[in-house]
PDB file of the backbone (N, CA, C, O) and the ligand in Angstrom, with CONECT records:
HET     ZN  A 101       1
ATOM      1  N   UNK A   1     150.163 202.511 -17.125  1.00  0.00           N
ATOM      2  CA  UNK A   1     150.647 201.211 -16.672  1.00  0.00           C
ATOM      3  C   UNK A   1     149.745 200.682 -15.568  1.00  0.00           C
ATOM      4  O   UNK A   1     149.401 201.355 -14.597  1.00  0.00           O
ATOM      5  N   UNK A   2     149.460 199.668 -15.750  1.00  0.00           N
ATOM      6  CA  UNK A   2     148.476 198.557 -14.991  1.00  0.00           C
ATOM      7  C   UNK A   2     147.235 198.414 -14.541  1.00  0.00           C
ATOM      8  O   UNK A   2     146.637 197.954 -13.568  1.00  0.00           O
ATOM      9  N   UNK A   3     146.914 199.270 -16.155  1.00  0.00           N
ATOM     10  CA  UNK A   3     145.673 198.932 -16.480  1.00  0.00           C
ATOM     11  C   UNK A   3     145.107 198.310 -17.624  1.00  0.00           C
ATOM     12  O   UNK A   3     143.947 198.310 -18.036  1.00  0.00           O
ATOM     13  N   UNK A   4     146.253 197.723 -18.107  1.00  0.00           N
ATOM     14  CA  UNK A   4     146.338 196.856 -19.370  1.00  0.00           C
ATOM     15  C   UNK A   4     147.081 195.837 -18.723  1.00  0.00           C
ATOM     16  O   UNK A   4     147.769 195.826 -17.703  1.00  0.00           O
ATOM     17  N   UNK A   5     146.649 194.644 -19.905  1.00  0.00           N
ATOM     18  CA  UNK A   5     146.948 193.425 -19.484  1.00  0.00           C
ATOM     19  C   UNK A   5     147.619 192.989 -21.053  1.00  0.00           C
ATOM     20  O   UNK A   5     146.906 192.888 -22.051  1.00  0.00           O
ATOM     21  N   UNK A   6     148.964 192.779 -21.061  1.00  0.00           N
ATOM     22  CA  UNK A   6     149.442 192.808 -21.992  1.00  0.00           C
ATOM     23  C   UNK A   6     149.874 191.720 -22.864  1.00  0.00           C
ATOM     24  O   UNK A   6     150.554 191.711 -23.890  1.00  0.00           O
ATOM     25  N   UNK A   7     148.904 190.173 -21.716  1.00  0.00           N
ATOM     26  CA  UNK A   7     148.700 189.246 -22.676  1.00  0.00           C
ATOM     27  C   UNK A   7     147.170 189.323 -23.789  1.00  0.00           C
ATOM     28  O   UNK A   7     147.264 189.304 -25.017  1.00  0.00           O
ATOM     29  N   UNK A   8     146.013 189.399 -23.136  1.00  0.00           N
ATOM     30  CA  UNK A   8     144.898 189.274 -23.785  1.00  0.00           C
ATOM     31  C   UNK A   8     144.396 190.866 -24.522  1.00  0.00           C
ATOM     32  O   UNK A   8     143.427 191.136 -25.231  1.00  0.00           O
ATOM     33  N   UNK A   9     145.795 191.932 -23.869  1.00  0.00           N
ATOM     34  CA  UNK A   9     145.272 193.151 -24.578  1.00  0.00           C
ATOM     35  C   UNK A   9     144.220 193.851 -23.986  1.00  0.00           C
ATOM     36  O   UNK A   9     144.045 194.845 -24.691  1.00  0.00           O
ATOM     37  N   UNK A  10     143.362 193.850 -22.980  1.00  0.00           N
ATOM     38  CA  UNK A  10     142.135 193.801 -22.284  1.00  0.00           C
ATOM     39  C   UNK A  10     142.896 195.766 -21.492  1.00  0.00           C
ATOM     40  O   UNK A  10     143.982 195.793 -20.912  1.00  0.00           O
ATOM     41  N   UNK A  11     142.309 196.658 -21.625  1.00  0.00           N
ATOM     42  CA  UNK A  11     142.202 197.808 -20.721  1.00  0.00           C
ATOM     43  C   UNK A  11     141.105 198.080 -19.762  1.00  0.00           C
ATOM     44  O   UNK A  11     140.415 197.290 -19.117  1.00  0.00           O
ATOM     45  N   UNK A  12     141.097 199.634 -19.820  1.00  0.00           N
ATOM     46  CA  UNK A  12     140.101 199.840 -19.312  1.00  0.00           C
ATOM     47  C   UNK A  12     138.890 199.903 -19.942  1.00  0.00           C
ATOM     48  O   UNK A  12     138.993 199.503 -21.102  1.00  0.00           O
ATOM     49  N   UNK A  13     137.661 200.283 -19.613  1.00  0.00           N
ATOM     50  CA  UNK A  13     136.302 199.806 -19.906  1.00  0.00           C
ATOM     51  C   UNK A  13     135.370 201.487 -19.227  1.00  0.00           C
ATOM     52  O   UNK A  13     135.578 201.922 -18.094  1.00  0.00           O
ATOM     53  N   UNK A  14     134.786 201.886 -19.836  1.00  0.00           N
ATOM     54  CA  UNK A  14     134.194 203.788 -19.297  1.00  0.00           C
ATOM     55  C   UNK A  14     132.497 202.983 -19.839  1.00  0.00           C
ATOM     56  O   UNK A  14     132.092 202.247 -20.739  1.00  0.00           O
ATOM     57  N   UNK A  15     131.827 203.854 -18.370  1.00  0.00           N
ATOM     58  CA  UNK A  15     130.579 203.993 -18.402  1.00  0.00           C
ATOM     59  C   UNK A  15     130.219 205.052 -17.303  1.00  0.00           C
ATOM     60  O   UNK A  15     130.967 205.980 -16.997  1.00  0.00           O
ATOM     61  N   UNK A  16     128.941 204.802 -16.719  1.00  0.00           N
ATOM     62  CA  UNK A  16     127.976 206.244 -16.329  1.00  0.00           C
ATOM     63  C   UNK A  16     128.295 205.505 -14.566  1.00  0.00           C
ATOM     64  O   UNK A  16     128.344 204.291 -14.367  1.00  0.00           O
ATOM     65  N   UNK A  17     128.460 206.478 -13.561  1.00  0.00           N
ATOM     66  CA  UNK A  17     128.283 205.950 -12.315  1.00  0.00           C
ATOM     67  C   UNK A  17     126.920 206.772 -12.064  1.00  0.00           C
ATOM     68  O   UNK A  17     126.944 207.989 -12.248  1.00  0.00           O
ATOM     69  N   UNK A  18     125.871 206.214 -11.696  1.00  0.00           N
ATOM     70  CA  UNK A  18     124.168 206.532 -11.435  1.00  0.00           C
ATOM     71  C   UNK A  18     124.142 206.974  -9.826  1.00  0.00           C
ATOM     72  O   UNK A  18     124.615 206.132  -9.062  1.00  0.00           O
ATOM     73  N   UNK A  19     123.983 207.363  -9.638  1.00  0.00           N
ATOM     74  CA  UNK A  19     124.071 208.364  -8.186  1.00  0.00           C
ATOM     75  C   UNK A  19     122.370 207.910  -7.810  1.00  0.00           C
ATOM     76  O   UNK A  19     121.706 207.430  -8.729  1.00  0.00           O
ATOM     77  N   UNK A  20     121.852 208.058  -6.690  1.00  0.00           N
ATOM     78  CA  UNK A  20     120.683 207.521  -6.013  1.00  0.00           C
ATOM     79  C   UNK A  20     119.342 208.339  -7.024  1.00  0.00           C
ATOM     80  O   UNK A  20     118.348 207.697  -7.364  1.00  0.00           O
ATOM     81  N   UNK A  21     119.558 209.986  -7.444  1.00  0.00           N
ATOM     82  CA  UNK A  21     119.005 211.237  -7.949  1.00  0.00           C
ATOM     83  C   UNK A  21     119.241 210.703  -9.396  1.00  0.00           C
ATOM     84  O   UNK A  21     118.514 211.319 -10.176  1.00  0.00           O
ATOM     85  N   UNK A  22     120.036 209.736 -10.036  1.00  0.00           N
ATOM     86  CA  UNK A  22     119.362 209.403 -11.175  1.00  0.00           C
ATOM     87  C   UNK A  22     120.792 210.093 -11.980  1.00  0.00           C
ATOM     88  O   UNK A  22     120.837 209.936 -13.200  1.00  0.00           O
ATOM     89  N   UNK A  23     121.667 210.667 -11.467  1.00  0.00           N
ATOM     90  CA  UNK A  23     122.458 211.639 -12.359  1.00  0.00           C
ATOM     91  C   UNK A  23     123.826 210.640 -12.615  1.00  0.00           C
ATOM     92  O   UNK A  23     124.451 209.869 -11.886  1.00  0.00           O
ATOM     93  N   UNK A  24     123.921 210.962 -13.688  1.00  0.00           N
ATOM     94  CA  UNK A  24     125.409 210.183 -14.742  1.00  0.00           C
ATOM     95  C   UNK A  24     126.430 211.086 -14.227  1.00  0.00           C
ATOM     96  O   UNK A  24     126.140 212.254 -13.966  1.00  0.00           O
ATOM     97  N   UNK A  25     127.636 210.611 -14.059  1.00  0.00           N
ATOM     98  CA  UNK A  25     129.288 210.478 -14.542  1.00  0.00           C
ATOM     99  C   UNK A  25     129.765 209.527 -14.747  1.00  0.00           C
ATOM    100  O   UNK A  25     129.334 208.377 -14.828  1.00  0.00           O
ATOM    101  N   UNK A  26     131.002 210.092 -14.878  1.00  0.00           N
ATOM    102  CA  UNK A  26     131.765 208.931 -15.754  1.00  0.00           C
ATOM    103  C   UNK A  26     132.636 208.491 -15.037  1.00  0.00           C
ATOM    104  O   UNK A  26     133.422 209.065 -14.283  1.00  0.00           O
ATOM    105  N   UNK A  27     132.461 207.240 -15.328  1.00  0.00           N
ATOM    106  CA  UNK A  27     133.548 206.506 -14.747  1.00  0.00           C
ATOM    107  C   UNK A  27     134.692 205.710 -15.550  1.00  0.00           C
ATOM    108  O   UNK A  27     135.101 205.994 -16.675  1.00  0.00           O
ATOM    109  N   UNK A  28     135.120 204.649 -14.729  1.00  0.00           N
ATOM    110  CA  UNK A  28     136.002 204.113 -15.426  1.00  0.00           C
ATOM    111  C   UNK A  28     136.571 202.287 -14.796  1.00  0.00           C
ATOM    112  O   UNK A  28     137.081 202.080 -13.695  1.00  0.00           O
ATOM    113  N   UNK A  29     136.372 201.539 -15.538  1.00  0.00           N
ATOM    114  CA  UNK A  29     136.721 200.107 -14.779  1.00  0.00           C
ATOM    115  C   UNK A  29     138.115 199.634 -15.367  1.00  0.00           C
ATOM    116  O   UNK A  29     138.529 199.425 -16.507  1.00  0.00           O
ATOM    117  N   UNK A  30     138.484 199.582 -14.506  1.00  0.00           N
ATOM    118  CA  UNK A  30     139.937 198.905 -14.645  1.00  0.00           C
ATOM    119  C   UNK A  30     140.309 197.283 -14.583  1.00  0.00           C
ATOM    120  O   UNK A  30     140.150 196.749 -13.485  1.00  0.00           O
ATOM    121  N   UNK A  31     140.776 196.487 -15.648  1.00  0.00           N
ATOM    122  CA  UNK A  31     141.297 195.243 -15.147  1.00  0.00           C
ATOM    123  C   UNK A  31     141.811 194.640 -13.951  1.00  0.00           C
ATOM    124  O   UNK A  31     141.990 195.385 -12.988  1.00  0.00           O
ATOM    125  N   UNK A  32     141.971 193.906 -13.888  1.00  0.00           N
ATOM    126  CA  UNK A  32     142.175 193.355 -12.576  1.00  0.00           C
ATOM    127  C   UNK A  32     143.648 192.715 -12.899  1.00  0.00           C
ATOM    128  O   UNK A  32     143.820 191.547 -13.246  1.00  0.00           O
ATOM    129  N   UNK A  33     144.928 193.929 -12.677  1.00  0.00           N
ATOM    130  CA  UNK A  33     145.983 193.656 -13.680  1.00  0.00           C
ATOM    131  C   UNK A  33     147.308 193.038 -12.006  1.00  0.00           C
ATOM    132  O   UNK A  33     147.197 193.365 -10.825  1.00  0.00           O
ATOM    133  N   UNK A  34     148.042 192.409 -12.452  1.00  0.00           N
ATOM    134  CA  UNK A  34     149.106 191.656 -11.141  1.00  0.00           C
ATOM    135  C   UNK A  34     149.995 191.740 -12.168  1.00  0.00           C
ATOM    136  O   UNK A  34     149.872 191.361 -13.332  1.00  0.00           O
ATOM    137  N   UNK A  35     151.173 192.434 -11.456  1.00  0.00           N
ATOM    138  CA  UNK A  35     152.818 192.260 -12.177  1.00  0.00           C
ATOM    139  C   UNK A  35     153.510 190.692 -11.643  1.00  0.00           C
ATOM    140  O   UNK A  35     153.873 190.327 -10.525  1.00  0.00           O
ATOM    141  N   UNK A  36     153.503 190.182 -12.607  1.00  0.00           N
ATOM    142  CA  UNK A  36     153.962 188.858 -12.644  1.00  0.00           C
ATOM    143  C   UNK A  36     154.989 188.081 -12.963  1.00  0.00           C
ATOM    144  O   UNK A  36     155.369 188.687 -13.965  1.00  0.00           O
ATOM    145  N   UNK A  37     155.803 187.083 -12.838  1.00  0.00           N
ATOM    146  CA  UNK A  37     157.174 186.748 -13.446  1.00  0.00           C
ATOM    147  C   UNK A  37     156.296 185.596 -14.620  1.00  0.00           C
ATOM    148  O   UNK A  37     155.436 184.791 -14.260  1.00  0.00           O
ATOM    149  N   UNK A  38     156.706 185.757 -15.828  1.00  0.00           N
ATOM    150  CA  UNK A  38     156.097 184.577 -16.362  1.00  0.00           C
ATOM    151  C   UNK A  38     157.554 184.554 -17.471  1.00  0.00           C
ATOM    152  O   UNK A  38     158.458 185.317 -17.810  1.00  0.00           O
ATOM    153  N   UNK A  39     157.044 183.040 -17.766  1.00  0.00           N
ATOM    154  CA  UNK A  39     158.285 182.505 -18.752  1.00  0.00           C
ATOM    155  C   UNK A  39     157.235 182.573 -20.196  1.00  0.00           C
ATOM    156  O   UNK A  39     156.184 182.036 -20.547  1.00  0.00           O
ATOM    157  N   UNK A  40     158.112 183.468 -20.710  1.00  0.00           N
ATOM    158  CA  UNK A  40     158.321 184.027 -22.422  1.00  0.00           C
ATOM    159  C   UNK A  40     159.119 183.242 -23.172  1.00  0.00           C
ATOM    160  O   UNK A  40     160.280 183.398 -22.792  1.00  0.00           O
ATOM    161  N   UNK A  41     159.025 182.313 -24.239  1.00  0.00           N
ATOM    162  CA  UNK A  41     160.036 181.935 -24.931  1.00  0.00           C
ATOM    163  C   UNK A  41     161.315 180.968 -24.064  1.00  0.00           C
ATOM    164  O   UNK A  41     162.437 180.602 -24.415  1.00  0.00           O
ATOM    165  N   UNK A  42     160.780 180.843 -23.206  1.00  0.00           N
ATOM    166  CA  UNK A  42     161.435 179.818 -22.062  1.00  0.00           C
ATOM    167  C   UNK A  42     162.421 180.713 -21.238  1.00  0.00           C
ATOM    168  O   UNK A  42     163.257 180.200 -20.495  1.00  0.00           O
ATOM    169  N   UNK A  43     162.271 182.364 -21.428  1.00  0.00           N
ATOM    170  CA  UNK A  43     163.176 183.362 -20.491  1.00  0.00           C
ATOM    171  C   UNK A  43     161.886 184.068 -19.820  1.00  0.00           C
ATOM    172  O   UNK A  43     160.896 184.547 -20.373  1.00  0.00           O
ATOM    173  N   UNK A  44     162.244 183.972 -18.336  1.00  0.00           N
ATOM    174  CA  UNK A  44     161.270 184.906 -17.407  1.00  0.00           C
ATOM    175  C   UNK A  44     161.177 186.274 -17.430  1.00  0.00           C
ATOM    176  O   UNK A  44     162.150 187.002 -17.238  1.00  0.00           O
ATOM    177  N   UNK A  45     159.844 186.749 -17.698  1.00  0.00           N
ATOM    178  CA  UNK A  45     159.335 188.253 -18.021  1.00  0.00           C
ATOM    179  C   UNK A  45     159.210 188.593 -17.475  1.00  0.00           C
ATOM    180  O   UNK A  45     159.641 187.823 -16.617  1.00  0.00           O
ATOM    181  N   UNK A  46     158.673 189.816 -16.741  1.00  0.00           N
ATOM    182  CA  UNK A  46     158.152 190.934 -15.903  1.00  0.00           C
ATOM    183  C   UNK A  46     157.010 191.531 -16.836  1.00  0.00           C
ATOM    184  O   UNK A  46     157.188 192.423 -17.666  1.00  0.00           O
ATOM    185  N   UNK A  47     155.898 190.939 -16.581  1.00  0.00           N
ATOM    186  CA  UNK A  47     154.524 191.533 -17.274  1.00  0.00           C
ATOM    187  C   UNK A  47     153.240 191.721 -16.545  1.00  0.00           C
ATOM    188  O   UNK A  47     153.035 191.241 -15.430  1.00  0.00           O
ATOM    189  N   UNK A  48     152.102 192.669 -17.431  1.00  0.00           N
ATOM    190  CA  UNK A  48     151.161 192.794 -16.397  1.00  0.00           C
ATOM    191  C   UNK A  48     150.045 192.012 -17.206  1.00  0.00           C
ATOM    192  O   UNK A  48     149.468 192.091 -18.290  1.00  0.00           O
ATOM    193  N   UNK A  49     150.060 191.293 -16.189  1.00  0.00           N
ATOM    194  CA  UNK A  49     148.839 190.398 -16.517  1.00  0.00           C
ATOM    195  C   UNK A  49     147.281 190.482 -15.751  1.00  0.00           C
ATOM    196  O   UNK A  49     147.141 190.626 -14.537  1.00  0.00           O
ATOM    197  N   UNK A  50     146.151 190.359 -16.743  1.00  0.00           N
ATOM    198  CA  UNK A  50     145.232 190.472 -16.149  1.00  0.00           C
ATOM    199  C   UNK A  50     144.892 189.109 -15.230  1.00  0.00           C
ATOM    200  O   UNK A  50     145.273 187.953 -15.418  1.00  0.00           O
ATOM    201  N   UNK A  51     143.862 189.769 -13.953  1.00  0.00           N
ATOM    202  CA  UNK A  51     143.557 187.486 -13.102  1.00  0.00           C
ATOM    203  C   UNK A  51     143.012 186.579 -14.309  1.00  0.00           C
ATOM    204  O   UNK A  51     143.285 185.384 -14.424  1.00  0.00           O
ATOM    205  N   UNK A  52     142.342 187.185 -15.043  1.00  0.00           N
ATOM    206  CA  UNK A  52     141.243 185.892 -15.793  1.00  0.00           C
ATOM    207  C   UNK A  52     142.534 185.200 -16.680  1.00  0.00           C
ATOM    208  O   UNK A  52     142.542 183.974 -16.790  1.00  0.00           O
ATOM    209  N   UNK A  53     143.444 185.872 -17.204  1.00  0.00           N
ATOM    210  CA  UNK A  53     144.699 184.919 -18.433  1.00  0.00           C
ATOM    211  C   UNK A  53     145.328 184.131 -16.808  1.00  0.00           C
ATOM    212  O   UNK A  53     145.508 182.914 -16.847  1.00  0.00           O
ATOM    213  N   UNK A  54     145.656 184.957 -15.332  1.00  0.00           N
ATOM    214  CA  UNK A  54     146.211 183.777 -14.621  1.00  0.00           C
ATOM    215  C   UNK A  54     145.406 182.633 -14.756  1.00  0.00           C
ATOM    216  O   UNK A  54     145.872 181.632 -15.301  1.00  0.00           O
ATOM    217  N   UNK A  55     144.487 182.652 -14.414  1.00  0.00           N
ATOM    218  CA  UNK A  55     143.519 181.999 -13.762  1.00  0.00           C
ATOM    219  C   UNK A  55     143.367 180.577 -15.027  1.00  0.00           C
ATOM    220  O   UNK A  55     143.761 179.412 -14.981  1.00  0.00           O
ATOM    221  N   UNK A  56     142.768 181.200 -15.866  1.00  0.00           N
ATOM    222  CA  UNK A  56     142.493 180.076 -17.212  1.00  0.00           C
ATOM    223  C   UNK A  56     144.006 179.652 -17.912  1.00  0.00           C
ATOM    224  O   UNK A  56     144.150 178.947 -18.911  1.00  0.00           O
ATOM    225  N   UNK A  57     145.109 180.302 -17.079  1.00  0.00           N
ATOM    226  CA  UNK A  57     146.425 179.168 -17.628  1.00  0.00           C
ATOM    227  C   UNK A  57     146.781 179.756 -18.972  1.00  0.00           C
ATOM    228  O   UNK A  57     147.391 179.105 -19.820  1.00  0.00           O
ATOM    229  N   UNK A  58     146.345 181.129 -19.163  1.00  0.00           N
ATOM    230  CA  UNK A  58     146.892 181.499 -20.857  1.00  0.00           C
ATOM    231  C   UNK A  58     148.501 181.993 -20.673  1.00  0.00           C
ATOM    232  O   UNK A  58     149.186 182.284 -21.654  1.00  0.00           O
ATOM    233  N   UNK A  59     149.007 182.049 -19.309  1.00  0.00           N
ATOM    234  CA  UNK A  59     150.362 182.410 -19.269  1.00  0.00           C
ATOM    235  C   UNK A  59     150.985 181.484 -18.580  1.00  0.00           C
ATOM    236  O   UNK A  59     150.176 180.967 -17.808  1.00  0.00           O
ATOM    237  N   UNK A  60     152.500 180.816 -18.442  1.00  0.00           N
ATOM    238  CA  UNK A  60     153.154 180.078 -18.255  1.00  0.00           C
ATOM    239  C   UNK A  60     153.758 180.789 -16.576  1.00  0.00           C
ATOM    240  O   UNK A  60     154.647 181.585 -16.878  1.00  0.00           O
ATOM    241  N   UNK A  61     153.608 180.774 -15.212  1.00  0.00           N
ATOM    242  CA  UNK A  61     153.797 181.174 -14.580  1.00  0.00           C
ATOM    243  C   UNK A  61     155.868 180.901 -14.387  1.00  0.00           C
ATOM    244  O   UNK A  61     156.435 179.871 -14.750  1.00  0.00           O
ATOM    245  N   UNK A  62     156.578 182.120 -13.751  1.00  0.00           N
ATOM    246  CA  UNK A  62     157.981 181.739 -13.278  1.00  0.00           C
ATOM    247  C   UNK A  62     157.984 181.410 -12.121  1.00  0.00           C
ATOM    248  O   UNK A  62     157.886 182.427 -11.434  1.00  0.00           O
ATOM    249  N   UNK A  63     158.039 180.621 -11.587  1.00  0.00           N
ATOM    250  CA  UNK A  63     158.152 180.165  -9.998  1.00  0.00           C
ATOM    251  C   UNK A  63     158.822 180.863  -9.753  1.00  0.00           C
ATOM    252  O   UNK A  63     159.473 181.174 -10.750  1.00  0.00           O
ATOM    253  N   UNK A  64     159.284 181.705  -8.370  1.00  0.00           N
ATOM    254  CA  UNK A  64     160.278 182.005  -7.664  1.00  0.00           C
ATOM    255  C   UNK A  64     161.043 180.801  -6.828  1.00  0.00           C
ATOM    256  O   UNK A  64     160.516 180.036  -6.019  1.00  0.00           O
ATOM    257  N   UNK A  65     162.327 180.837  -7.210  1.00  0.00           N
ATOM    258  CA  UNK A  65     163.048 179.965  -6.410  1.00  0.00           C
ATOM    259  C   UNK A  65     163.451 179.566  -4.865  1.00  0.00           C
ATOM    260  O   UNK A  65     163.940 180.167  -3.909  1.00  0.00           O
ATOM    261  N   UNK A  66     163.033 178.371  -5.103  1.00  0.00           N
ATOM    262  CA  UNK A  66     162.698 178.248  -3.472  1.00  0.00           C
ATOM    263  C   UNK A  66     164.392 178.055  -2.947  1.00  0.00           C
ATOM    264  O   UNK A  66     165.459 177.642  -3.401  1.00  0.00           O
ATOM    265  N   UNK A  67     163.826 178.661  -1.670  1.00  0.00           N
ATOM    266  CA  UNK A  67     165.156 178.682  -0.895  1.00  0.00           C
ATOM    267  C   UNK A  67     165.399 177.841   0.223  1.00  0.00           C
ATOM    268  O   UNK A  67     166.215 177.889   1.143  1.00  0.00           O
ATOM    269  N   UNK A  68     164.429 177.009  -0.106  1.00  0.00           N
ATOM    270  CA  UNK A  68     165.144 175.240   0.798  1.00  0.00           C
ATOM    271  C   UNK A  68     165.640 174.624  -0.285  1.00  0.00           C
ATOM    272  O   UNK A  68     165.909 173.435  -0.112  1.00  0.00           O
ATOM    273  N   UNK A  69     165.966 175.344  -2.006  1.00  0.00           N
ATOM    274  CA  UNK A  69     167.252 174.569  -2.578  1.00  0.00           C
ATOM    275  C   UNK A  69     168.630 175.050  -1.987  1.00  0.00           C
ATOM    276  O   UNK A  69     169.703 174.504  -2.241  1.00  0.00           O
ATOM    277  N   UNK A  70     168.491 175.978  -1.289  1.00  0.00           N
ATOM    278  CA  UNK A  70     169.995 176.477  -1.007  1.00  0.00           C
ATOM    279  C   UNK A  70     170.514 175.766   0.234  1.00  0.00           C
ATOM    280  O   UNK A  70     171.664 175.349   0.370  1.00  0.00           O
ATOM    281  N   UNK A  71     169.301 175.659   1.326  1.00  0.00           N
ATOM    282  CA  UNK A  71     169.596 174.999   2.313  1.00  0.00           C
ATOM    283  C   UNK A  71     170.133 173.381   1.664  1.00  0.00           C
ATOM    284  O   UNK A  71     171.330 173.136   1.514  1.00  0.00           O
ATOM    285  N   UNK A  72     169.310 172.625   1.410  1.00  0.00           N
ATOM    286  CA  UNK A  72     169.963 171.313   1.021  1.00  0.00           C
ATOM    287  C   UNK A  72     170.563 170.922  -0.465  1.00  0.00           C
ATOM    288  O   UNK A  72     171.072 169.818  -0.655  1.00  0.00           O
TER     289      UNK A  72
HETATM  290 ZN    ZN A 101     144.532 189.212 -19.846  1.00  0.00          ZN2+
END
């Protein structure tokens, strides 16, 4: 969990980390994943979304409700 992004499907990503001496391991890159409220089907989700689907608008964000409706 939250290393998938479970709108665009996007995980992790493995390659070599190069050390100064030239020598490989392995690594591992992770999405850039935020647990988010978004509206599904017009009911608010709890999903992990990667920044680039926030960012480019591929998910419908849930506002949290503001609480100067309660005041007035
Ligand atoms: Zn994504």
């Amino acid at each position: 969990m939250g290393k998938f992004c479970e709108v665009c499907e996007k995980g992790a990503m493995s390659g070599h980390k190069i050390s100064h001496s030239d020598r490989k391991s392995n690594r591992v890159w992770a999405p850039n994943v935020q647990r988010v409220r978004v509206l599904l089907n017009g009911s608010p989700r709890r999903l992990y979304v990667c920044t680039r689907c926030l960012r480019s608008g591929n998910v419908q964000r849930a506002l949290p409700r503001m609480s100067s409706n309660t005041v007035a």
